[in-house]
C-alpha atoms as a printed R data frame, in Angstrom:
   type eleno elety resid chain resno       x       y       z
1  ATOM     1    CA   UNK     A     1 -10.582  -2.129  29.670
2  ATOM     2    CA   UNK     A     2  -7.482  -0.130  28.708
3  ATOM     3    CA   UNK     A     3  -5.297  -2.550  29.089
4  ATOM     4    CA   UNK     A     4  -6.806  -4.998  27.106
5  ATOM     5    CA   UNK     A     5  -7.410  -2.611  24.545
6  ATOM     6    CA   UNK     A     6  -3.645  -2.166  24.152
7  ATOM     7    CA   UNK     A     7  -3.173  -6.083  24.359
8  ATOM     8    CA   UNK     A     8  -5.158  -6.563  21.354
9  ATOM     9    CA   UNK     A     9  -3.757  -3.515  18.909
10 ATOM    10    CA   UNK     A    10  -0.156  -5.409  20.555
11 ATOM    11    CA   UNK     A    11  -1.346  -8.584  19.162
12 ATOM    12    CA   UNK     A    12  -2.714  -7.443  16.163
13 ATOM    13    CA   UNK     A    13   0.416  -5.742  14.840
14 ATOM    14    CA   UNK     A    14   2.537  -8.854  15.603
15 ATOM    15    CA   UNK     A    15   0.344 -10.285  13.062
16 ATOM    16    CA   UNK     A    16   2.483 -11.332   9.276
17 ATOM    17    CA   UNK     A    17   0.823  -8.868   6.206
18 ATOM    18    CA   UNK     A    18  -0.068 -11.313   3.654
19 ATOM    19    CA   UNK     A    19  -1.017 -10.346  -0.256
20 ATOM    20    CA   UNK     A    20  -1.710 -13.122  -1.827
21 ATOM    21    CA   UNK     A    21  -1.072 -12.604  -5.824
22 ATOM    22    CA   UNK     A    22  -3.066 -15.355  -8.326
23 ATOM    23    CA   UNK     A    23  -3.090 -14.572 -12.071
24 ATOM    24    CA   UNK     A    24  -3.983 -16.921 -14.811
25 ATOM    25    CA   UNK     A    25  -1.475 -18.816 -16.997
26 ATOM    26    CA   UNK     A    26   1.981 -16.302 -16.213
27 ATOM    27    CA   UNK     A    27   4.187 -19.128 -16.147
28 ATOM    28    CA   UNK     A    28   7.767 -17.307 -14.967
29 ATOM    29    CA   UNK     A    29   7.932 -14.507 -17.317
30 ATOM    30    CA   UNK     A    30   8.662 -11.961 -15.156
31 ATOM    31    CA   UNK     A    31  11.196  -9.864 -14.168
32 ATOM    32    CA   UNK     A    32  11.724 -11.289 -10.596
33 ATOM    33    CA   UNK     A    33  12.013 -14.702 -12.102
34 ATOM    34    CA   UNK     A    34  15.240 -14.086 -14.420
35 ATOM    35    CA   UNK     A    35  13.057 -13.023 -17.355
36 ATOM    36    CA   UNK     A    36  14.693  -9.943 -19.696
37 ATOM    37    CA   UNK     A    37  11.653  -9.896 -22.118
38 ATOM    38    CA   UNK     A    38   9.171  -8.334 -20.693
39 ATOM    39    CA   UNK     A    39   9.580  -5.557 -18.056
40 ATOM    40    CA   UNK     A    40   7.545  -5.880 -14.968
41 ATOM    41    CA   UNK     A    41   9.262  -2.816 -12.427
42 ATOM    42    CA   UNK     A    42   6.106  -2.849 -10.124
43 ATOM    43    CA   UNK     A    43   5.979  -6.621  -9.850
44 ATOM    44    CA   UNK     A    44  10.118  -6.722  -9.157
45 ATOM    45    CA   UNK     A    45   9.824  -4.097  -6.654
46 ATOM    46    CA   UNK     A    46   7.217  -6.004  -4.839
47 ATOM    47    CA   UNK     A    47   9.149  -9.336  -5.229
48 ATOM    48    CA   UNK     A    48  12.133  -7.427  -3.766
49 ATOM    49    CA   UNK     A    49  10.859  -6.617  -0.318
50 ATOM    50    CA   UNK     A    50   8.453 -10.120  -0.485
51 ATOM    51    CA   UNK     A    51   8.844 -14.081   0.121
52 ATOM    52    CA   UNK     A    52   8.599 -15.505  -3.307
53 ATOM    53    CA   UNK     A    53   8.414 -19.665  -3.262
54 ATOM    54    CA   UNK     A    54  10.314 -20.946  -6.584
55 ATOM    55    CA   UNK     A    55  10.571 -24.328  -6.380
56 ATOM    56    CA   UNK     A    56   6.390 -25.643  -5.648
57 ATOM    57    CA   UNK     A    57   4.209 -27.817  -7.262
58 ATOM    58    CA   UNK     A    58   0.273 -27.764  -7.605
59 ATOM    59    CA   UNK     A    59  -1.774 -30.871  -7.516
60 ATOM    60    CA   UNK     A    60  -3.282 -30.024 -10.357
61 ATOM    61    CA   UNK     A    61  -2.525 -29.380 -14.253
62 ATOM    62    CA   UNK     A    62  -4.415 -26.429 -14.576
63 ATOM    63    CA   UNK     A    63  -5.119 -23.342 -12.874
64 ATOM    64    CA   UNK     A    64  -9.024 -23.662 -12.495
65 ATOM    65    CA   UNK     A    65  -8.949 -26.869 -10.015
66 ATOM    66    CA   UNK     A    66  -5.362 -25.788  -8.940
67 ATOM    67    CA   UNK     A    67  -6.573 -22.051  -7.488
68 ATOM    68    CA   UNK     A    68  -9.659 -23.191  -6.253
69 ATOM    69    CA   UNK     A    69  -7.863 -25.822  -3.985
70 ATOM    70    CA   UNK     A    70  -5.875 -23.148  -2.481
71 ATOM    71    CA   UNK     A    71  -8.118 -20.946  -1.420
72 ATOM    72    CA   UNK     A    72 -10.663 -23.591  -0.067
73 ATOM    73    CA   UNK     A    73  -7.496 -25.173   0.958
74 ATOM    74    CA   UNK     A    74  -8.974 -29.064   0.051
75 ATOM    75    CA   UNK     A    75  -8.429 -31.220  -3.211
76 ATOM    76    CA   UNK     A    76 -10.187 -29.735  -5.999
């Protein structure tokens, strides 16, 4: 029982920590994305240590259908 107790608490920290960030209508103004007009230090410092995607698409044209087809992952 032990042992598999350690297997799992092995396998679980092996695991990836994903936050998954949506917010409506940003666009790239940010400071992670090149942007000097509006300061965003909390946002940067999380982009710094983070995977950020810049070149994606969505399949659709606005963020309603698009946000709901990720997280039911389907077509909205």
């Amino acid at each position: 029982m032990v042992i598999l107790a350690l297997a799992i608490l092995a396998v679980a920290s092996e695991r990836p920590n994903i936050l998954w960030l949506s917010c409506e209508d940003m666009g790239p103004h940010l400071g992670f994305c090149g942007y000097s007009g509006v300061r965003t230090p909390h946002l940067d410092a999380l982009a710094k240590k983070s995977t950020h995607f810049r070149k994606v698409w969505s399949h659709a044209p606005v963020c309603a259908p698009s946000r709901t087809g990720i997280i039911l992952a389907r077509h909205a």
